[in-house]
N, CA, C and O atoms as a Maestro MAE file, in Angstrom:
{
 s_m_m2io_version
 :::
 2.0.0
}

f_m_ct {
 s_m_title
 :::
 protein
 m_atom[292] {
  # First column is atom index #
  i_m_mmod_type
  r_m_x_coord
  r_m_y_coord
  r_m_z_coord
  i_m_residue_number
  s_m_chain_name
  s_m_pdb_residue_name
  s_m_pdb_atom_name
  i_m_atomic_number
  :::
  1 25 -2.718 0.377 13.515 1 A "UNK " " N  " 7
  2 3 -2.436 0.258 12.092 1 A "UNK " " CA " 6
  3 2 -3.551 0.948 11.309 1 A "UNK " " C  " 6
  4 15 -4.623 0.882 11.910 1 A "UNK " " O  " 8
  5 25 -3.601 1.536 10.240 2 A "UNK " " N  " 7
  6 3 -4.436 2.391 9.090 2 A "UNK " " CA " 6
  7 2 -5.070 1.279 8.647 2 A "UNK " " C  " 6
  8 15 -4.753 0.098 8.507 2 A "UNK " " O  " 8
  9 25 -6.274 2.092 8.415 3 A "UNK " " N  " 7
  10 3 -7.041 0.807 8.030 3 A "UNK " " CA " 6
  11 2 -6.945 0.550 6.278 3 A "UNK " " C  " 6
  12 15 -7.138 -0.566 5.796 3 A "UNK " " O  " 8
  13 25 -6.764 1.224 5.812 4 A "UNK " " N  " 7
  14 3 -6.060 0.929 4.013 4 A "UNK " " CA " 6
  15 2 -4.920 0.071 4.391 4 A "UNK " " C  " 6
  16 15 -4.816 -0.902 3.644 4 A "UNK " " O  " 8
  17 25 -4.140 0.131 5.213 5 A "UNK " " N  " 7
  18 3 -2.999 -0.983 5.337 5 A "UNK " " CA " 6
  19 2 -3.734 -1.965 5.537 5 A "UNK " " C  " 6
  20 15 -3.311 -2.887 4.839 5 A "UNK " " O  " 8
  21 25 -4.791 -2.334 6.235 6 A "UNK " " N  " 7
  22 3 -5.443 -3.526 6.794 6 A "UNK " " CA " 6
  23 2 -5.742 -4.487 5.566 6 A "UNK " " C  " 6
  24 15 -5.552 -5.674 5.302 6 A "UNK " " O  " 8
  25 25 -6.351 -3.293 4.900 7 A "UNK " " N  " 7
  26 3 -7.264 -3.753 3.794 7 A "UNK " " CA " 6
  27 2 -6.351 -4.285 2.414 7 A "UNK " " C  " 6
  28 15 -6.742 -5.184 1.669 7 A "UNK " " O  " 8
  29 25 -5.426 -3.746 2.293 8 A "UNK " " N  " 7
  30 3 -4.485 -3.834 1.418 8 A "UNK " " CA " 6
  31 2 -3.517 -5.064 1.967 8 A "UNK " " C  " 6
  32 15 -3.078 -5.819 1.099 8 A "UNK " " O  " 8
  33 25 -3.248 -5.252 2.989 9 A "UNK " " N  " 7
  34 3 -2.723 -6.274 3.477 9 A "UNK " " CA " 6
  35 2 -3.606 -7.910 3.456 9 A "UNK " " C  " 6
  36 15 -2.955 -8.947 3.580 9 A "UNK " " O  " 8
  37 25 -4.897 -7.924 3.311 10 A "UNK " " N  " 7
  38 3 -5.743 -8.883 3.151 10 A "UNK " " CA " 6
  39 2 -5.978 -9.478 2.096 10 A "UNK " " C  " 6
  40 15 -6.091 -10.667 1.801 10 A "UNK " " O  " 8
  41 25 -6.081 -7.959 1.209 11 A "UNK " " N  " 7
  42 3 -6.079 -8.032 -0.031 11 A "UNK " " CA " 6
  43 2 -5.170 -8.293 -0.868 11 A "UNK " " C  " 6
  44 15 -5.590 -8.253 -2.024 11 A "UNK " " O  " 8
  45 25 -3.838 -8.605 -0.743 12 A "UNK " " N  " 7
  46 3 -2.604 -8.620 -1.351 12 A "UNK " " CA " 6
  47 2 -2.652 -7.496 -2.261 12 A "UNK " " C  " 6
  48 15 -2.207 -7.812 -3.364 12 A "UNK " " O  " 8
  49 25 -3.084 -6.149 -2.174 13 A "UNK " " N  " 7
  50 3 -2.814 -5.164 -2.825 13 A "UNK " " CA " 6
  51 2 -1.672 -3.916 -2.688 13 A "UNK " " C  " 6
  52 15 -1.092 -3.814 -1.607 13 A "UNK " " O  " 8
  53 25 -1.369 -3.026 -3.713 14 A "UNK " " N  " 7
  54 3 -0.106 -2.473 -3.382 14 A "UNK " " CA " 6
  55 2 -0.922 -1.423 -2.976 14 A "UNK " " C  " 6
  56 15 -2.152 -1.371 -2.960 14 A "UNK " " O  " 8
  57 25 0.264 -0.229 -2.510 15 A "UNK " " N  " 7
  58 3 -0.412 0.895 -1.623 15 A "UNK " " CA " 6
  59 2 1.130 1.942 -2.233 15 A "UNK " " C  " 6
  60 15 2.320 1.854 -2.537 15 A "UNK " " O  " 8
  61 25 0.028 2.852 -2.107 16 A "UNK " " N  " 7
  62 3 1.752 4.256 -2.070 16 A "UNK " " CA " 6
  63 2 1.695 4.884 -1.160 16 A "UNK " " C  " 6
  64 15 0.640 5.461 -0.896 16 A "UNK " " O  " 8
  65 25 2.799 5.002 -0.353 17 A "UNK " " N  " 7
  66 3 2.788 5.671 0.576 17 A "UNK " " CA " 6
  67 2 3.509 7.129 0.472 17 A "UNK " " C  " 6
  68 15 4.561 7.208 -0.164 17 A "UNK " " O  " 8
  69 25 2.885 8.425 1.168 18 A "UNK " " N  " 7
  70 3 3.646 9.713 0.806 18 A "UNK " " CA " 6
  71 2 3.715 10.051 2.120 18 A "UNK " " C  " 6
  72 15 2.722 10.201 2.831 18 A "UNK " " O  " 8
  73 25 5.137 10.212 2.569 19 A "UNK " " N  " 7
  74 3 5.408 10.833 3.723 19 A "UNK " " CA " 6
  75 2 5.394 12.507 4.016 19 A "UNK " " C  " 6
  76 15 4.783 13.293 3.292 19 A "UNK " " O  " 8
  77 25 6.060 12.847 5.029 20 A "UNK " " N  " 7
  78 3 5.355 14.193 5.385 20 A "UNK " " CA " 6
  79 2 6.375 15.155 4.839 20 A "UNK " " C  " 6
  80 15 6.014 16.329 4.763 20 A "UNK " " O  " 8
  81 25 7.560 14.853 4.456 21 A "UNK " " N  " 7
  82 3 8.695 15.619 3.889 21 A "UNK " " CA " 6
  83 2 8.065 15.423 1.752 21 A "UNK " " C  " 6
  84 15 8.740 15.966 0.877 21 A "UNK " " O  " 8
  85 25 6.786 14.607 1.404 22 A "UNK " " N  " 7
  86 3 6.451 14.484 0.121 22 A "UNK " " CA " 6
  87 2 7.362 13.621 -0.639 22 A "UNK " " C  " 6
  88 15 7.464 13.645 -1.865 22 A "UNK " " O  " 8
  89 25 7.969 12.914 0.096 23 A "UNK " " N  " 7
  90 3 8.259 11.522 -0.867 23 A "UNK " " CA " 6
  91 2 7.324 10.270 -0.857 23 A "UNK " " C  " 6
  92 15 6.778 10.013 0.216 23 A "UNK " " O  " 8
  93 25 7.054 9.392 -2.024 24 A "UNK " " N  " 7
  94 3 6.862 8.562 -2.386 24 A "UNK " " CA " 6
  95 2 7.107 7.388 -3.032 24 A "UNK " " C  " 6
  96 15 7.717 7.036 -4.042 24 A "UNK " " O  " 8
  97 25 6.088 6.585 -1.669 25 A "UNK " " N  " 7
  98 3 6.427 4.768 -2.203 25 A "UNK " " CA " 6
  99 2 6.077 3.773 -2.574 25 A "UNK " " C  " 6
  100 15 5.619 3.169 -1.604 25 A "UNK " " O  " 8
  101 25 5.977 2.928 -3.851 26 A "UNK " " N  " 7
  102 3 5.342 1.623 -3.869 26 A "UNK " " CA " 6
  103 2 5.430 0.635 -3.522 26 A "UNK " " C  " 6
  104 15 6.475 0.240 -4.039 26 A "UNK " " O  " 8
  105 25 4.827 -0.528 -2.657 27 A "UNK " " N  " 7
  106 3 5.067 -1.451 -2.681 27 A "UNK " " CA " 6
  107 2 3.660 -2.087 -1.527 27 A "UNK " " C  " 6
  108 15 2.733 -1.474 -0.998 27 A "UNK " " O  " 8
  109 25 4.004 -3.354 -1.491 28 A "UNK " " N  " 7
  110 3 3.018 -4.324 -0.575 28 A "UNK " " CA " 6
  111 2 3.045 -4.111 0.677 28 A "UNK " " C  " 6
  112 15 4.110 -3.992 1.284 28 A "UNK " " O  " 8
  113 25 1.985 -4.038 1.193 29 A "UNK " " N  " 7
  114 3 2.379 -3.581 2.975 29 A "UNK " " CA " 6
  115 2 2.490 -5.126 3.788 29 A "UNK " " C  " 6
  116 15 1.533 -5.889 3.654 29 A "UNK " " O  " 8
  117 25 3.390 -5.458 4.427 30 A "UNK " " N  " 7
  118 3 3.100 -6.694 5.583 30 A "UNK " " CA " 6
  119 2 3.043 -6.431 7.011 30 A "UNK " " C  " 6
  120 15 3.544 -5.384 7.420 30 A "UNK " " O  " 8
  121 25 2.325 -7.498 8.083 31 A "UNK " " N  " 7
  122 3 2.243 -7.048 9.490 31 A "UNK " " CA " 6
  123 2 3.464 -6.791 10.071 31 A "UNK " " C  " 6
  124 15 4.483 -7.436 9.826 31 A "UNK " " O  " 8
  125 25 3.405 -6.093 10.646 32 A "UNK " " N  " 7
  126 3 4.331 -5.881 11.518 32 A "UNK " " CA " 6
  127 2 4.333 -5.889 12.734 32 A "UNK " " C  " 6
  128 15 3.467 -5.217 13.294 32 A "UNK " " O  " 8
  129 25 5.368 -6.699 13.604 33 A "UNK " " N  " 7
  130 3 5.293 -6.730 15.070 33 A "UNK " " CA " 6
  131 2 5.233 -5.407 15.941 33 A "UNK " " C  " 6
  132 15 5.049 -5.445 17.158 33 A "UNK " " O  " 8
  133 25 5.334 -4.713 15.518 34 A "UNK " " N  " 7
  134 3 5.683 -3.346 15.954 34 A "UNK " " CA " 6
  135 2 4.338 -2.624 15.390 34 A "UNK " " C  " 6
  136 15 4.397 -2.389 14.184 34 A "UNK " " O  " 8
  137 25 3.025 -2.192 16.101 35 A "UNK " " N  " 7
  138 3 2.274 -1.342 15.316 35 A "UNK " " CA " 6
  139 2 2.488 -0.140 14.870 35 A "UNK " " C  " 6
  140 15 1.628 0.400 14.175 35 A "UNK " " O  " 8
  141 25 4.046 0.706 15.286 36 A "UNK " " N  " 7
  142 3 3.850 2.066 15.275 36 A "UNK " " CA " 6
  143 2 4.552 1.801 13.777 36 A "UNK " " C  " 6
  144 15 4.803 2.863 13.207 36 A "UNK " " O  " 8
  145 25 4.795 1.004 13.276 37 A "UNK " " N  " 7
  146 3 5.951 0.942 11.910 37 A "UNK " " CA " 6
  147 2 5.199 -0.126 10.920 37 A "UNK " " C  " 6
  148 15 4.786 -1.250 11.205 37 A "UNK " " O  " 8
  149 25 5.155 0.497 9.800 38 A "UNK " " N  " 7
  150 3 4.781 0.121 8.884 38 A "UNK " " CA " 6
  151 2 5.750 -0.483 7.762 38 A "UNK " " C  " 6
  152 15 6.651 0.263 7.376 38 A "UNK " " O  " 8
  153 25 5.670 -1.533 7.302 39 A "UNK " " N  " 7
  154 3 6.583 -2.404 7.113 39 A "UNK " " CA " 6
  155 2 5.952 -2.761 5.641 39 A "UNK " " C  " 6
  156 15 4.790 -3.162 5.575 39 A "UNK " " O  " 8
  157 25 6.858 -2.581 4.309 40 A "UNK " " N  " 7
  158 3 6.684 -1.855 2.901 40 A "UNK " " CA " 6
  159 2 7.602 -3.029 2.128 40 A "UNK " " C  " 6
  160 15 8.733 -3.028 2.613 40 A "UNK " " O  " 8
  161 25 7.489 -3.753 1.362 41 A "UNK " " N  " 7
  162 3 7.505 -4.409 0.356 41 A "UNK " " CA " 6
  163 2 7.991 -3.719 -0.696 41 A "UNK " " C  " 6
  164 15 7.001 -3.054 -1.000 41 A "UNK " " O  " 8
  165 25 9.074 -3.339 -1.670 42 A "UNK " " N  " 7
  166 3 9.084 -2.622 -2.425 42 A "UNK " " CA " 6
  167 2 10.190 -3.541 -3.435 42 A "UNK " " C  " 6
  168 15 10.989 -4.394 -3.047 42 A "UNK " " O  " 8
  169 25 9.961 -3.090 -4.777 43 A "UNK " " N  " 7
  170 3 11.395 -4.001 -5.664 43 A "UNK " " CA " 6
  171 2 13.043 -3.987 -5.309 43 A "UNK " " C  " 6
  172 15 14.002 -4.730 -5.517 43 A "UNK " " O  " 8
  173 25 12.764 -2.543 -4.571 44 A "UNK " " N  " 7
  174 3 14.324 -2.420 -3.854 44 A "UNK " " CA " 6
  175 2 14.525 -2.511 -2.251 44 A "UNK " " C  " 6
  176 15 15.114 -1.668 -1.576 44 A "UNK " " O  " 8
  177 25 13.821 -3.896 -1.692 45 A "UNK " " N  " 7
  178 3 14.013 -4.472 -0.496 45 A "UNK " " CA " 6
  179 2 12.786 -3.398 0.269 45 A "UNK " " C  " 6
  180 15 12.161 -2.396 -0.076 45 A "UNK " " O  " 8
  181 25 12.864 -4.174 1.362 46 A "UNK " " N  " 7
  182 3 11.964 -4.211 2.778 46 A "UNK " " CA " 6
  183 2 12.442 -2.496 3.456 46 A "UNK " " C  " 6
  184 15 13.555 -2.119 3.821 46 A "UNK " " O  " 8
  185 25 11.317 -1.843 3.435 47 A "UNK " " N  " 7
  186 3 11.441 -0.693 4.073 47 A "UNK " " CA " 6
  187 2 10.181 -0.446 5.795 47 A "UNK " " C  " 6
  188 15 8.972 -0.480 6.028 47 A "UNK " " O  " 8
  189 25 11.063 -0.287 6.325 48 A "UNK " " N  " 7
  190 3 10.143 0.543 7.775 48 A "UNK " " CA " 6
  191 2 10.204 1.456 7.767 48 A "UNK " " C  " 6
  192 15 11.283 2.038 7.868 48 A "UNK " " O  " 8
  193 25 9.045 2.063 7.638 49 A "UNK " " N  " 7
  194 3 8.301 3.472 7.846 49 A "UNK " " CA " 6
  195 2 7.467 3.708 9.541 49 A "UNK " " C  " 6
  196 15 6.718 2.813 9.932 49 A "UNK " " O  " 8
  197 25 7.634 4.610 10.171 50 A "UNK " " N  " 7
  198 3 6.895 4.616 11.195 50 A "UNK " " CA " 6
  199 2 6.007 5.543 10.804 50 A "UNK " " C  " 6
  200 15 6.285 6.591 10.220 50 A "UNK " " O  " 8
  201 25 4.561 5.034 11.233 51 A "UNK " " N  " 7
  202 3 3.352 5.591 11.010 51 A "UNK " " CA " 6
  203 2 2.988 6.922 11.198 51 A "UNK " " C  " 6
  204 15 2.011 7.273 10.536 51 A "UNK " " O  " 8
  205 25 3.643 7.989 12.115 52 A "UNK " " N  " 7
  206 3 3.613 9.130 12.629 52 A "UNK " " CA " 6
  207 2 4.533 9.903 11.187 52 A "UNK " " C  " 6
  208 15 4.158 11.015 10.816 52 A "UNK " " O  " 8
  209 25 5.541 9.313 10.572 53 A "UNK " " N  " 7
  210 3 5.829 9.972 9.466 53 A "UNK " " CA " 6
  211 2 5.265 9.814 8.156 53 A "UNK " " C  " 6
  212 15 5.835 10.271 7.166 53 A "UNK " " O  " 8
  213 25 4.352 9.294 8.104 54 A "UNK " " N  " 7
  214 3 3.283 8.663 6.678 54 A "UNK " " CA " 6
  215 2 2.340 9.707 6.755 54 A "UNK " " C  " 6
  216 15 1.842 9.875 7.869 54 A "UNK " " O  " 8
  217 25 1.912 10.574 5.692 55 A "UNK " " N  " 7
  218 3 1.238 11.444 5.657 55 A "UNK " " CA " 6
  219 2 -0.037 11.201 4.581 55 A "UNK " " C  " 6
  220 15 -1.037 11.906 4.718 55 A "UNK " " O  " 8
  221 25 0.006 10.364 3.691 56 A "UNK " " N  " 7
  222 3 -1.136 9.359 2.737 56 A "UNK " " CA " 6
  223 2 -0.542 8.380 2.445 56 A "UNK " " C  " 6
  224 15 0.669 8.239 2.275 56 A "UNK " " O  " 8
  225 25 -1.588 7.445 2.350 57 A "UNK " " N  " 7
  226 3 -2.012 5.875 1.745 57 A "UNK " " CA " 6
  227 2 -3.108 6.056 1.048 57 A "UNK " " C  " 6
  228 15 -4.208 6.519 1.351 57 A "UNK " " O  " 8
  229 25 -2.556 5.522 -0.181 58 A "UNK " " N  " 7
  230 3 -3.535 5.417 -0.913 58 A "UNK " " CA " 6
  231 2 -2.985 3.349 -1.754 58 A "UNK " " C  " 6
  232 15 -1.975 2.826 -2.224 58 A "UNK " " O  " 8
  233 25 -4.325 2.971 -1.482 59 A "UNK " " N  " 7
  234 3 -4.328 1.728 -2.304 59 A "UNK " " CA " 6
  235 2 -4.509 1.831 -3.914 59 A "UNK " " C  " 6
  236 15 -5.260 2.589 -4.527 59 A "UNK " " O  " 8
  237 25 -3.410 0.639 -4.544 60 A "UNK " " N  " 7
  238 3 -4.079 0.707 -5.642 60 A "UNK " " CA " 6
  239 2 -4.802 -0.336 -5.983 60 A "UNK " " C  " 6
  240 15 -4.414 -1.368 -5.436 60 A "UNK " " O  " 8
  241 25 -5.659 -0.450 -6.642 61 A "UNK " " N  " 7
  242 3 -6.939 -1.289 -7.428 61 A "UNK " " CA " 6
  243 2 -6.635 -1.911 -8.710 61 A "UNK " " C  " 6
  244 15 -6.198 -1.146 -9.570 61 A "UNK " " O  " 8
  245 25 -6.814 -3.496 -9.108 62 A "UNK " " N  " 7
  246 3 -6.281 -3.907 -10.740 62 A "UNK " " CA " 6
  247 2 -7.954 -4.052 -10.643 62 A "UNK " " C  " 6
  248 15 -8.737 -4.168 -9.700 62 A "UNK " " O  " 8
  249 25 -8.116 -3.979 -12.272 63 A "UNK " " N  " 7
  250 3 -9.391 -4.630 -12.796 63 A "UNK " " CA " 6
  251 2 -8.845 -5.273 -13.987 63 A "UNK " " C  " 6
  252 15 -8.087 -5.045 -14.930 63 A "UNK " " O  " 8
  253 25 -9.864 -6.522 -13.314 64 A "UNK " " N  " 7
  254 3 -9.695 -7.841 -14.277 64 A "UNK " " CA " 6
  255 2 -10.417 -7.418 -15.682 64 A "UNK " " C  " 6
  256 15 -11.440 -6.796 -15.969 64 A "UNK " " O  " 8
  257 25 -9.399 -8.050 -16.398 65 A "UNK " " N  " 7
  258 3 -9.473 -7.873 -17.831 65 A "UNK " " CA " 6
  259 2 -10.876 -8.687 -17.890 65 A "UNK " " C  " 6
  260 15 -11.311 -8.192 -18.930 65 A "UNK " " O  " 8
  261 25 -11.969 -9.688 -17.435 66 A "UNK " " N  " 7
  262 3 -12.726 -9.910 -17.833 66 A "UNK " " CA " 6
  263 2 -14.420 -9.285 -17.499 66 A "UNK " " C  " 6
  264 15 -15.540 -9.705 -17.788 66 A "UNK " " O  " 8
  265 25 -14.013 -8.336 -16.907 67 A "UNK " " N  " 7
  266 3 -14.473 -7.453 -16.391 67 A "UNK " " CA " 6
  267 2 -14.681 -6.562 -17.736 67 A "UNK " " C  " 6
  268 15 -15.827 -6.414 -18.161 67 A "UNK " " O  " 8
  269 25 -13.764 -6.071 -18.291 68 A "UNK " " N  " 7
  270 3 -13.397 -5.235 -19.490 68 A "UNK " " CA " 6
  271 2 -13.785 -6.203 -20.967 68 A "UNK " " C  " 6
  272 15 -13.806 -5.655 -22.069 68 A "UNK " " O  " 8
  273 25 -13.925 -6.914 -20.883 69 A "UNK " " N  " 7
  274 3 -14.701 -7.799 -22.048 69 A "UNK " " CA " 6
  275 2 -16.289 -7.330 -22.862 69 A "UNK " " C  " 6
  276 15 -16.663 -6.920 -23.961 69 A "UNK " " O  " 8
  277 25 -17.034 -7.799 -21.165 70 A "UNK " " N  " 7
  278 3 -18.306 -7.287 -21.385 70 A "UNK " " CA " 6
  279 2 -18.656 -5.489 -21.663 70 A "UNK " " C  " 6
  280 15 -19.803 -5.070 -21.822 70 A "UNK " " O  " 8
  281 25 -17.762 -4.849 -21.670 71 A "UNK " " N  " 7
  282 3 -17.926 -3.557 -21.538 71 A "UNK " " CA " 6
  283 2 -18.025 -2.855 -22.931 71 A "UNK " " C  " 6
  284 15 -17.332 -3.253 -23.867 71 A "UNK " " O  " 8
  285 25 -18.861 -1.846 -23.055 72 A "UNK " " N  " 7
  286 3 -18.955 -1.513 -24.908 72 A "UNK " " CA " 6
  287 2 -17.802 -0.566 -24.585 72 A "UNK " " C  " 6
  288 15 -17.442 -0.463 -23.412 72 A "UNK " " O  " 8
  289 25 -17.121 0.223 -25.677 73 A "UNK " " N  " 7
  290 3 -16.601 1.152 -25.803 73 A "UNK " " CA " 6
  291 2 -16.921 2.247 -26.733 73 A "UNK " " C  " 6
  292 15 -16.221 3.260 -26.759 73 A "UNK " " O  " 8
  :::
 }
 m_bond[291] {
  # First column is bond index #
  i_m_from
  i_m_to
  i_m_order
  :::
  1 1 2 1
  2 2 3 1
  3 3 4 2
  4 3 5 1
  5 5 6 1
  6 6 7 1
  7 7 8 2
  8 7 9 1
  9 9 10 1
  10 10 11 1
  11 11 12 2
  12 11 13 1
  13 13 14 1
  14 14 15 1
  15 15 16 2
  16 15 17 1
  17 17 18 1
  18 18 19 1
  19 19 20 2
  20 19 21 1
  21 21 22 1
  22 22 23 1
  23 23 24 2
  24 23 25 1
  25 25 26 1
  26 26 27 1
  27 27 28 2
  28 27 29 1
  29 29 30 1
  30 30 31 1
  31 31 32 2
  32 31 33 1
  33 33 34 1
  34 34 35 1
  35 35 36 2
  36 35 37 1
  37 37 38 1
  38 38 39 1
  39 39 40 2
  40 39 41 1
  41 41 42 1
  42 42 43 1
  43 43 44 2
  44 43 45 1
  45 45 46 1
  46 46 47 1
  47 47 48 2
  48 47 49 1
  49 49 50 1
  50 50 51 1
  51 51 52 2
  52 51 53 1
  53 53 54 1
  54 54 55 1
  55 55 56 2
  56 55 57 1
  57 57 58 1
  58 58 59 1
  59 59 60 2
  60 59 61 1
  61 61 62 1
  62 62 63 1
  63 63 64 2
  64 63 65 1
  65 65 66 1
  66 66 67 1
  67 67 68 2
  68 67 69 1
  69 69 70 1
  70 70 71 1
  71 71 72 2
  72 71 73 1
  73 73 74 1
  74 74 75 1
  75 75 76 2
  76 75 77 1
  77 77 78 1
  78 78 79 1
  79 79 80 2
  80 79 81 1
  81 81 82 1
  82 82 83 1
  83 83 84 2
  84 83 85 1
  85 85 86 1
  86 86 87 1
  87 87 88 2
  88 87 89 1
  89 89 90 1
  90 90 91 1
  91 91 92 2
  92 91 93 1
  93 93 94 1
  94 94 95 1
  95 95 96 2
  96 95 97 1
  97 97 98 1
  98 98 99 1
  99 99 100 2
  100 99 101 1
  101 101 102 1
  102 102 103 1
  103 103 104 2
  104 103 105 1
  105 105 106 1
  106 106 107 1
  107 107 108 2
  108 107 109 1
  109 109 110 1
  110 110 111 1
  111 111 112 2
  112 111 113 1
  113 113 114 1
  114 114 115 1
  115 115 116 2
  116 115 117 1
  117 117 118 1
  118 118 119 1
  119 119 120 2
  120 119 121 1
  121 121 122 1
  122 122 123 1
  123 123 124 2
  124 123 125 1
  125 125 126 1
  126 126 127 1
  127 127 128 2
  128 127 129 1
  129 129 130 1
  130 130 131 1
  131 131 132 2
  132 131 133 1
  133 133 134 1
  134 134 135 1
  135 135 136 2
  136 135 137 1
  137 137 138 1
  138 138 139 1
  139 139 140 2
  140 139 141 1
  141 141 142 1
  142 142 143 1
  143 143 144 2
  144 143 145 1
  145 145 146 1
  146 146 147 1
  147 147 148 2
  148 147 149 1
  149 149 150 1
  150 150 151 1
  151 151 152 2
  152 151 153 1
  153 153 154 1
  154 154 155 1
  155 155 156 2
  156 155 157 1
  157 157 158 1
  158 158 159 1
  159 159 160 2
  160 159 161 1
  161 161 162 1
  162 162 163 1
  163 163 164 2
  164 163 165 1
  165 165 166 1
  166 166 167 1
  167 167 168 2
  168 167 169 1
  169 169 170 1
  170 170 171 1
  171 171 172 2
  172 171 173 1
  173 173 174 1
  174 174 175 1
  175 175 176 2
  176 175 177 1
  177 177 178 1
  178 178 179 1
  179 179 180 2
  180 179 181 1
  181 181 182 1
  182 182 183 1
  183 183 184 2
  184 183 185 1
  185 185 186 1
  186 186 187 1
  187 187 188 2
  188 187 189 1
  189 189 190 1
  190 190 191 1
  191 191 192 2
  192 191 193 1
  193 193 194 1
  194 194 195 1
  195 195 196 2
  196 195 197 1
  197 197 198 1
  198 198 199 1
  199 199 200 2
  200 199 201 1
  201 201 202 1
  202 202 203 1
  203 203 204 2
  204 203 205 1
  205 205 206 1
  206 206 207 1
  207 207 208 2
  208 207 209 1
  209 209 210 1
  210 210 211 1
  211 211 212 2
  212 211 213 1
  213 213 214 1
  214 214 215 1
  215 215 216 2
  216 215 217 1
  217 217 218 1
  218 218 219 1
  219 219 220 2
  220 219 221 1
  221 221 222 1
  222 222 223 1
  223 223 224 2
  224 223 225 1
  225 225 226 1
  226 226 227 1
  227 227 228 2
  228 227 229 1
  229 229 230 1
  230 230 231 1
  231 231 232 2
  232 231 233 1
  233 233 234 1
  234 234 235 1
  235 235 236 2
  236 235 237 1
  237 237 238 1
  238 238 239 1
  239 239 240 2
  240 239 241 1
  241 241 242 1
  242 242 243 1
  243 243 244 2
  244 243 245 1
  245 245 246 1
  246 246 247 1
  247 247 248 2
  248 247 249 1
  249 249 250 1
  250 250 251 1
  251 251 252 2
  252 251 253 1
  253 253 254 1
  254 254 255 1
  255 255 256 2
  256 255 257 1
  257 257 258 1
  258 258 259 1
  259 259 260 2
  260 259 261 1
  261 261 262 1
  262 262 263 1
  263 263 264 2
  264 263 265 1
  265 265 266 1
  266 266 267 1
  267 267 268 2
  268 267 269 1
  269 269 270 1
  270 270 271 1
  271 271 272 2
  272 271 273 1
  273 273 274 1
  274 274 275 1
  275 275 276 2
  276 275 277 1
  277 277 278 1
  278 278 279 1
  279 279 280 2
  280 279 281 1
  281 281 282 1
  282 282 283 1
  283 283 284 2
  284 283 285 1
  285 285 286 1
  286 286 287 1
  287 287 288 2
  288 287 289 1
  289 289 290 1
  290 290 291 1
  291 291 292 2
  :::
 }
}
């Protein structure tokens, strides 16, 4: 398994995934019994991706609004 999936999976964070034909996807990654398939959370149901066709992961990051408080502008 990728280790941004790992991390994103721990993290309850979303991830996009871009396969090797250049489509792209959002959603939550969960384990999967199967390591070669990556298993995608998305608003329009549960997608398997196998890992050999995933060409980037990239996680995304929220910052807490209180974080943004203390900050001048």
């Amino acid at each position: 398994m990728n280790k941004e999936v790992e991390i994103a999976i721990r993290r309850n964070q979303q991830i996009i995934v871009r396969n090797t034909s250049g489509q792209s996807v959002t959603g939550f990654p969960e384990r999967s019994a199967d390591s070669s398939i990556l298993l995608l959370r998305t608003v329009q149901g549960n997608l398997w991706i196998p890992f050999e066709e995933v060409d980037q992961i990239t996680r995304l990051l929220s910052i807490r609004s209180h974080h943004l408080s203390s900050m001048a502008l």
